[in-house]
N, C-alpha and C positions, 0 to 999 in steps of 0.2 A: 706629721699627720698624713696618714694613707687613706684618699680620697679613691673608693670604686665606683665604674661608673661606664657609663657612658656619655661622650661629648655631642654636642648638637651636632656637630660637622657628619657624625659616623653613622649618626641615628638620619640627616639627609639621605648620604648613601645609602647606604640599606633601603629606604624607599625608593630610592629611584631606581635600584636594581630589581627589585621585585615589581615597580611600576613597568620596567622594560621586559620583565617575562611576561608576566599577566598580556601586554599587548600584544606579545609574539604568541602565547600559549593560546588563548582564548579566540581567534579566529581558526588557527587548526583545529582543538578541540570542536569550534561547529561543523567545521568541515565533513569531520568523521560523523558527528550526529546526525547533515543531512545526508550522508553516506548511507549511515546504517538506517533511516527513515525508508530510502527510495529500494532500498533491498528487502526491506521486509514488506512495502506493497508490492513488487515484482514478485516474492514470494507469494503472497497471499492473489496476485492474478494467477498465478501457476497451479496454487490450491482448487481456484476455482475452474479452471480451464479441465486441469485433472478431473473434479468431482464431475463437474458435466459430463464429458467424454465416459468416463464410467459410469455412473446415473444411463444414461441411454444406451449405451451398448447394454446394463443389465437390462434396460425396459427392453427391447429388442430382440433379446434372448429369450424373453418371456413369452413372446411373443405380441407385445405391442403393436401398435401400427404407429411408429414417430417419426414425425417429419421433421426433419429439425430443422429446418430453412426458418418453422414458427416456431422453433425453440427460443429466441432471440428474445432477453428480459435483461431486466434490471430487477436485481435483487435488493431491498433494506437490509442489513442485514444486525441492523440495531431494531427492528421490531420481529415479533414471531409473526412469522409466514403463515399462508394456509395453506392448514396439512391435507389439504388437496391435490395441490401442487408440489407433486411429488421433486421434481427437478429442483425447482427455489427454497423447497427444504432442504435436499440432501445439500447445497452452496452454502444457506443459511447454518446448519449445524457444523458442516469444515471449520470455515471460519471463526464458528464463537465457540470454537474449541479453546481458543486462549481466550474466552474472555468475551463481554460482551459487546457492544459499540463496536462490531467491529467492519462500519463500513459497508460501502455499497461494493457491488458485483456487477460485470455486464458481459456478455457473451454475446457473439453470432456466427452464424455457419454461413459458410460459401456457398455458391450456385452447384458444389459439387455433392451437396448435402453436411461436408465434415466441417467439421468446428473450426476457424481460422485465428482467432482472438477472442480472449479472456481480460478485462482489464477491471483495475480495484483503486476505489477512490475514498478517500479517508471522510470524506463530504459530500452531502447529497448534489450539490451542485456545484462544477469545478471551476476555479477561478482560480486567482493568480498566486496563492499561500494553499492550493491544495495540491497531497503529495498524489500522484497516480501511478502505479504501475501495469507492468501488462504481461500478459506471456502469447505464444512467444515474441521475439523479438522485444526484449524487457525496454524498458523507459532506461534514458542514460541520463539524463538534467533533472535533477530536483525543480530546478528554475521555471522550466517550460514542460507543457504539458507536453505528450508523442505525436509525433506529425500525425500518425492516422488514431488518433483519438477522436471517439465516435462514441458519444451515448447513443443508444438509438431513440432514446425516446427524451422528450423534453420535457423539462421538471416546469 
């Protein structure tokens, strides 16, 4: 009689081999997730650092008068803006170009008038599970927020 099959001993094995990938796989796999998290908000502060800088050099050319020392906001940019506020539209439409939800925006300019940081926070108010990025000078720890992380305005 030819018995097929498999025996308990072999059916162990086999889970405890895929029990030892699964351990070894599944923390690299996060790895790369909070990898590619912290890259697309240093992307998306980059988007916004860009739209600003461009938003006022157009206004400027136009002939504006913009100070941008008071340019300095916090964008929503999960609710629509008022289309008044020509600057925190054009941040607000960059961004929910992919989509909506997509996060708060902060910018401010130096004493020398130019823009010095852009930074994008996945949450209205940043804590210790929120992803931030910046430009320039991107965010490098998913973990910790960037030394000179700076809402200017408190929520």
């Amino acid at each position: 009689m030819n018995k097929k099959g498999f025996t308990l001993v072999e059916l162990v094995v086999v889970v405890a081999i895929i029990g030892v990938l699964a351990a070894i796989l599944i923390p690299t796999m996060m790895s790369y997730i909070k990898k590619a998290k912290l890259k697309s908000a240093n992307s998306n502060a980059k988007i916004v650092f860009n739209t600003v800088n461009s938003v006022v050099t157009d206004m400027q050319c136009e002939g504006k008068d913009v100070d941008v020392r008071s340019c300095t906001a916090v964008v929503d940019c999960t609710a629509e803006p008022d289309s008044s506020k020509k600057l925190e539209k054009a941040v607000h439409d960059a961004l929910n170009v992919n989509g909506d939800n997509a996060g708060y925006a902060y910018w401010i300019a130096g004493e020398d008038g130019r823009y010095k940081l852009a930074q994008w926070c996945d949450v209205r108010s940043p804590a210790s599970k929120a992803i931030v990025g910046q430009y320039p000078d991107p965010a490098k720890n998913l973990d910790e927020l960037p030394d000179n992380f700076s809402w200017g305005v408190k929520f």
